[in-house]
N, C-alpha and C positions, 0 to 999 in steps of 0.2 A: 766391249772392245776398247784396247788403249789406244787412242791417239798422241801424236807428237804436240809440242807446244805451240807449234808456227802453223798445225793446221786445223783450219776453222772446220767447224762439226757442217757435214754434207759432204763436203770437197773429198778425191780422191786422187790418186798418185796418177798419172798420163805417160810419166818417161822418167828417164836417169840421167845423171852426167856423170862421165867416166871421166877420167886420164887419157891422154891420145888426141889424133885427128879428129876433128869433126864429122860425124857423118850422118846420115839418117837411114834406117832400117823399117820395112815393110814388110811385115810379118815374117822378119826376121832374115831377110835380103837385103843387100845393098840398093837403094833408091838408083837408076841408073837415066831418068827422064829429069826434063828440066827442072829447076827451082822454083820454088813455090811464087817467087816476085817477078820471074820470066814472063807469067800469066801476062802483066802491066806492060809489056812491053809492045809498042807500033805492030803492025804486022806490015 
């Protein structure tokens, strides 16, 4: 298997970055629940 220069032997690809808005996808859905750093937040 060929690997790219920048990645270290084990390591594998997790996501993309496109062109456009920011968004996050959940098995292929738009994430519509809060932000991952909402968690942190007072209740």
């Amino acid at each position: 298997m060929r690997r790219s220069p920048g990645r270290p032997a084990g390591w594998r690809v997790i996501g993309r970055v496109l062109d456009g808005p920011a968004r996050v996808l959940v098995d292929g859905v738009e994430w519509r629940g809060y932000a991952g750093w909402q968690a942190f937040n007072s209740r």
